[in-house]
C-alpha positions as CSV (number, residue, x, y, z in Angstrom):
1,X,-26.9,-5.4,14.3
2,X,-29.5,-2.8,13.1
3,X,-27.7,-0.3,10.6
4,X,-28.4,3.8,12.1
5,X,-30.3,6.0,10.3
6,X,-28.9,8.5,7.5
7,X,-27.9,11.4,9.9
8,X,-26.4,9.3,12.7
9,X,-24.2,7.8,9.9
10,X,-22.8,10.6,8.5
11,X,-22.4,11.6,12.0
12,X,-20.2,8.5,12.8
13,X,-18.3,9.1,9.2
14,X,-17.9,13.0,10.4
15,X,-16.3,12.2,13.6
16,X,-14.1,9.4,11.6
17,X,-12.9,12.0,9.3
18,X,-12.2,14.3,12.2
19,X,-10.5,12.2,14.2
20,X,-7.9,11.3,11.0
21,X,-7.5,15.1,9.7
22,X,-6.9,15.7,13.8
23,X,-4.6,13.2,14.2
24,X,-2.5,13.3,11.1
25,X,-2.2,17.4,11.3
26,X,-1.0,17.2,14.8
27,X,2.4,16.9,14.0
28,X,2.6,19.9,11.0
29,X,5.9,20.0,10.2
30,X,5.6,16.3,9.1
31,X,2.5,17.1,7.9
32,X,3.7,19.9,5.3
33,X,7.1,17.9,4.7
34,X,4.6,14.9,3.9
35,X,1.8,17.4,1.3
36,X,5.3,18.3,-0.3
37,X,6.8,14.7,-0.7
38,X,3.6,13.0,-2.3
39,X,3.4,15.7,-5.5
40,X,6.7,13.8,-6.4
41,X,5.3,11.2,-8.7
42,X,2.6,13.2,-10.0
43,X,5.4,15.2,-11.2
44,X,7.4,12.7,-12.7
45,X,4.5,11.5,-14.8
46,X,4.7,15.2,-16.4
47,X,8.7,15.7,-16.2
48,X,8.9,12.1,-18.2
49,X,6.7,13.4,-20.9
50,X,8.4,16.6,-21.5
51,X,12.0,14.9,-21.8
52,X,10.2,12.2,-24.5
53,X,9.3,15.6,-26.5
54,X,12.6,16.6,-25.8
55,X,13.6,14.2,-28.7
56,X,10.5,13.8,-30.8
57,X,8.1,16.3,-31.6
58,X,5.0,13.4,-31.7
59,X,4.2,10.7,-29.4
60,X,1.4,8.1,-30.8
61,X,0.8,11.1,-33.2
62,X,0.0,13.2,-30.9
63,X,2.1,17.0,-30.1
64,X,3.3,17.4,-26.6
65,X,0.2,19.9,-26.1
66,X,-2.4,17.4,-27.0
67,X,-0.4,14.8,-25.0
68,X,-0.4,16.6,-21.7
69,X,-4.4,16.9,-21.8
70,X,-3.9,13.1,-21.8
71,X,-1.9,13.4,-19.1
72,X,-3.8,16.2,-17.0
73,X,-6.6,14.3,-17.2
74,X,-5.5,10.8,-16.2
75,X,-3.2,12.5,-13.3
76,X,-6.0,14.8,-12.0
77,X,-8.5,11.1,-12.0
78,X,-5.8,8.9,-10.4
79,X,-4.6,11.0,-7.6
80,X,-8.0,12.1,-6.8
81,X,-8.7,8.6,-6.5
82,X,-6.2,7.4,-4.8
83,X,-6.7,10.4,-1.8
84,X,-10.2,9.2,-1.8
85,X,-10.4,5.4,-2.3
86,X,-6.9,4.4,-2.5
87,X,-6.1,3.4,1.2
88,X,-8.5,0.0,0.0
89,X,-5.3,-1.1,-0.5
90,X,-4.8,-1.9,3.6
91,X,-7.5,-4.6,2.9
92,X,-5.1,-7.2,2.9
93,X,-3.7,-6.4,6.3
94,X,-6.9,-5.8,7.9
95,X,-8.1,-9.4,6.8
96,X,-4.7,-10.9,7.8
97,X,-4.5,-9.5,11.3
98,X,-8.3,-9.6,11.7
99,X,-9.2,-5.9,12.2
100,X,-11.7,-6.8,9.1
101,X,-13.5,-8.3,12.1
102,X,-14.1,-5.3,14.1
103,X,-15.1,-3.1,11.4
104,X,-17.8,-5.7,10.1
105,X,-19.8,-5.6,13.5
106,X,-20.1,-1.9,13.6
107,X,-23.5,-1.1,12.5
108,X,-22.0,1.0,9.9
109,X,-20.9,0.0,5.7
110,X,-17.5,-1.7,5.7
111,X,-16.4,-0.1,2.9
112,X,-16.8,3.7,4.2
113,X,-15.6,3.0,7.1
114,X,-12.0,1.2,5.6
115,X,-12.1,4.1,3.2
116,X,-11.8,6.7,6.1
117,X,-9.7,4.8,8.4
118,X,-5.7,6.1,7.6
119,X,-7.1,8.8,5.5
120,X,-4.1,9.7,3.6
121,X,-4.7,13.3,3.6
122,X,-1.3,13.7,2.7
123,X,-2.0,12.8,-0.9
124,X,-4.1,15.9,-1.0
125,X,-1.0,18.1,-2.5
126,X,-1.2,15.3,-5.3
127,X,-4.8,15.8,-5.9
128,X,-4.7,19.6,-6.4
129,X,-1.1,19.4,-8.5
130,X,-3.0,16.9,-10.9
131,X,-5.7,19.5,-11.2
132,X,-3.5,22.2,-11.8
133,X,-1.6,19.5,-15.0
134,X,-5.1,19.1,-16.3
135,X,-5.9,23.0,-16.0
136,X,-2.7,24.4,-17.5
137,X,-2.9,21.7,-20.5
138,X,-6.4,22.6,-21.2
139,X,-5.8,26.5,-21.5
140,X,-2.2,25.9,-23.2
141,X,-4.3,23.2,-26.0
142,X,-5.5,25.6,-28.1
143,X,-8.9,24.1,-27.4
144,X,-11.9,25.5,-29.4
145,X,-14.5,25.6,-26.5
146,X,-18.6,24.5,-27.2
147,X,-20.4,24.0,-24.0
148,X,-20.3,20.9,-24.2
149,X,-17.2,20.4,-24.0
150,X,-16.7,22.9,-21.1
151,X,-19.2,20.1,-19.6
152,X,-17.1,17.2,-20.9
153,X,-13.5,19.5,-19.1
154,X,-15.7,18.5,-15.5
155,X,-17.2,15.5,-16.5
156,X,-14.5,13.3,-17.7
157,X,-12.3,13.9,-14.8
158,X,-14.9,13.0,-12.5
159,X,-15.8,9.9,-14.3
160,X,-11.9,9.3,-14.4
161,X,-12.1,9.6,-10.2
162,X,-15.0,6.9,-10.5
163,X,-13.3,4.6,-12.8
164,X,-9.9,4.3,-10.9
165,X,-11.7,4.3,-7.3
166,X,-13.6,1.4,-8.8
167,X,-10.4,-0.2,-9.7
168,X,-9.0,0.1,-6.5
169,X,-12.0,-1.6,-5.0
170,X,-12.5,-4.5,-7.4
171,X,-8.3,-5.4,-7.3
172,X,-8.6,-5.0,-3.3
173,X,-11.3,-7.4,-2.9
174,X,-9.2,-9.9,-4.4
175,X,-7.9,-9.8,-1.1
176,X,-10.8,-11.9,0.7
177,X,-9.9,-15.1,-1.8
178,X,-6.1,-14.6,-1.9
179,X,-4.8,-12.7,1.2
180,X,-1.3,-12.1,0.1
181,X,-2.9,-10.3,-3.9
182,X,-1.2,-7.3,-3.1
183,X,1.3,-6.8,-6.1
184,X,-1.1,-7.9,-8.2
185,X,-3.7,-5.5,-7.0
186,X,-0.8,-2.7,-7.6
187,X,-0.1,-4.1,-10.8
188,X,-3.5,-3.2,-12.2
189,X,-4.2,0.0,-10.2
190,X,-0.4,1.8,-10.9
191,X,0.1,0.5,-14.3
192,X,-3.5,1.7,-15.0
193,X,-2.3,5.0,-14.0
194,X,0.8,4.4,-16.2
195,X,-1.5,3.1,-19.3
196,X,-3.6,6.5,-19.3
197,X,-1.1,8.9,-19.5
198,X,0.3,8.0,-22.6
199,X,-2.2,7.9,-26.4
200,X,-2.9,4.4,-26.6
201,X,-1.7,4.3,-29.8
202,X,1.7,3.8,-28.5
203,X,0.6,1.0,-27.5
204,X,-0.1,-2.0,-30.0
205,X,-1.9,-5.7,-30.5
206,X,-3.3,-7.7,-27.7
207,X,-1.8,-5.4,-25.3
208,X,-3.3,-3.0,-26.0
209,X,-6.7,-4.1,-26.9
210,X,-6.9,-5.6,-23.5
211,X,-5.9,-2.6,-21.7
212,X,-7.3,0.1,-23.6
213,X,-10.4,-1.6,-24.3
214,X,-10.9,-4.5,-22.5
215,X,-10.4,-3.0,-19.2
216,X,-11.9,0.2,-20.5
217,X,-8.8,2.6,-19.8
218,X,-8.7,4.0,-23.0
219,X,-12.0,6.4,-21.7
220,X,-10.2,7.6,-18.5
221,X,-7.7,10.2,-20.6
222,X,-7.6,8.7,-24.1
223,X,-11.3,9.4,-25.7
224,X,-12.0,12.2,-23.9
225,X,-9.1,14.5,-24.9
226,X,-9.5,13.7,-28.4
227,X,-13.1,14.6,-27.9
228,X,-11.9,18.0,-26.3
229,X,-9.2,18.4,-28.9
230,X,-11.5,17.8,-32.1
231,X,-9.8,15.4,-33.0
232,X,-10.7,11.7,-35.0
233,X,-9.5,8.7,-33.4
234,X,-6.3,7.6,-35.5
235,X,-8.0,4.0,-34.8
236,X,-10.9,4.8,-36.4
237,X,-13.4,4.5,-33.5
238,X,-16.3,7.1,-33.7
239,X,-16.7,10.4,-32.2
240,X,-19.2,9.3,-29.9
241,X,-16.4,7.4,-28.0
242,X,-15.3,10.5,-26.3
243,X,-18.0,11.0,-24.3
244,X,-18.2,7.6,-22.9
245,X,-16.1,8.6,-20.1
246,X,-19.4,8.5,-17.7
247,X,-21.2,5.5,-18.9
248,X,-17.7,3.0,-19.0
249,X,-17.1,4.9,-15.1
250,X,-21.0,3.6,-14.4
251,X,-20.3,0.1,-15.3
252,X,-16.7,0.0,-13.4
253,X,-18.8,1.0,-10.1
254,X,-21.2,-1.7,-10.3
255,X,-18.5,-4.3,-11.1
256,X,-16.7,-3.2,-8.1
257,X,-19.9,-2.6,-6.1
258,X,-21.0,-6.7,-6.9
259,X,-17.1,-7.9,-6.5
260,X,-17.2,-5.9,-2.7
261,X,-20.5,-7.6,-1.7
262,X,-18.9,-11.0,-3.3
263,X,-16.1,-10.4,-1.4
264,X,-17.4,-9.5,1.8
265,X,-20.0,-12.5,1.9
266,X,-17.4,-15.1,1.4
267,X,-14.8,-13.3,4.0
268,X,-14.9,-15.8,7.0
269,X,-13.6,-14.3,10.3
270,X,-10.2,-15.0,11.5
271,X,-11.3,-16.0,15.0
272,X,-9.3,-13.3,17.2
């Protein structure tokens, strides 16, 4: 089936959109009572860091206002991501009960359209609370603001969204070979989450170079606040390495983008 032009698309993703915000809203007392209850682990990422500073004045070498600019700006990334991109994580269901089916012969992307079916709009209140973490620890940092790095405030989290909505993509597609991936999936996409609001150097050998590096979650929150901070990299990595936040968020969209269409060519319909 013939794919629509441009407008008619983002007609179709319009009324999508509409028809979750509508339906999810129609009910606002559970609405509200739902924005309220998904701030709660965003805010547990920040309450757990304050009572670690509660006994130690440094973490990884780093003061509890350096720390919560890591933690502002990997909170502000992942829960933007996960409002955005993070329902992916249905995949598994909709290949197991074969609703995959119905969305593949609508002649519109797969992908948007899983991404705007179940909306979570809920998750909003997350969103905006991680912005307000990453706001309140840049102005409380002590900062000594260039334009660039007003640029690199923006940029980073942004790139941050990118990265962990690429993540979510490329563990969900894991789906198509191994149906029932789910816990790993979470494994990856959560503890990423985890990972990035601490300084890697709490972190150490293999575990860390794998993480950090390897999976490239050390330029989500790590990089870039020591970039914003002024700081050198305790593990001796250049200054340049803070402002690789877009590039690293570049390559984890086309490795998601090739694992979707890998995915999606080797799905084989369930038959009902």
């Amino acid at each position: 089936m013939a794919e629509p032009r441009s407008g008619g698309a983002l007609t179709a993703y319009r009324a999508l959109l509409g028809a979750q915000a509508r339906a999810q809203a129609a009910y606002r007392t559970s609405f509200v009572v739902d924005l309220l209850g998904n701030v709660g682990s965003t805010v547990f990422d920040v309450v757990t860091v304050l009572v670690i500073f509660g006994v130690t004045r440094e973490l990884g070498g780093f003061t509890l206002a350096e720390t919560l600019v890591i933690v502002g700006l990997s909170s502000a990334a992942f829960a933007t991501a996960d409002l955005l991109v993070g329902n992916i994580e249905r995949l598994p269901r909709y290949v197991r009960t074969g609703l995959l089916d119905a969305v593949l012969v609508r002649p519109l992307g797969a992908l948007p359209q899983l991404l705007l079916m179940d909306l979570p709009l809920r998750k909003v209140s997350r969103a905006v609370f991680g912005v307000a973490v990453l706001a309140v620890a840049l102005a409380s940092a002590g900062i000594d603001w260039t334009p660039a790095r007003a640029v690199l405030a923006v940029v980073a989290p942004l790139a941050g969204v990118v990265f962990f909505g690429s993540v979510f993509v490329a563990t969900a597609t894991v789906s198509f070979f191994w149906v029932d991936s789910g816990e790993l999936a979470n494994s990856v996409t959560y503890g990423g989450r985890d990972f990035t609001s601490y300084p890697v150097t709490v972190y150490g050998g293999w575990f860390r170079a794998l993480f950090a590096y390897g999976l490239g979650l050390a330029f989500v929150s790590y990089h870039p606040a020591l970039a914003l901070l002024g700081r050198a990299d305790p593990l001796g990595l250049p200054a340049v390495a803070g402002w690789a936040a877009p590039a690293v968020a570049l390559v984890a969209a086309a490795l998601a983008a090739l694992a979707w269409r890998t995915g999606v060519r080797h799905y084989r319909s369930t038959g009902s």
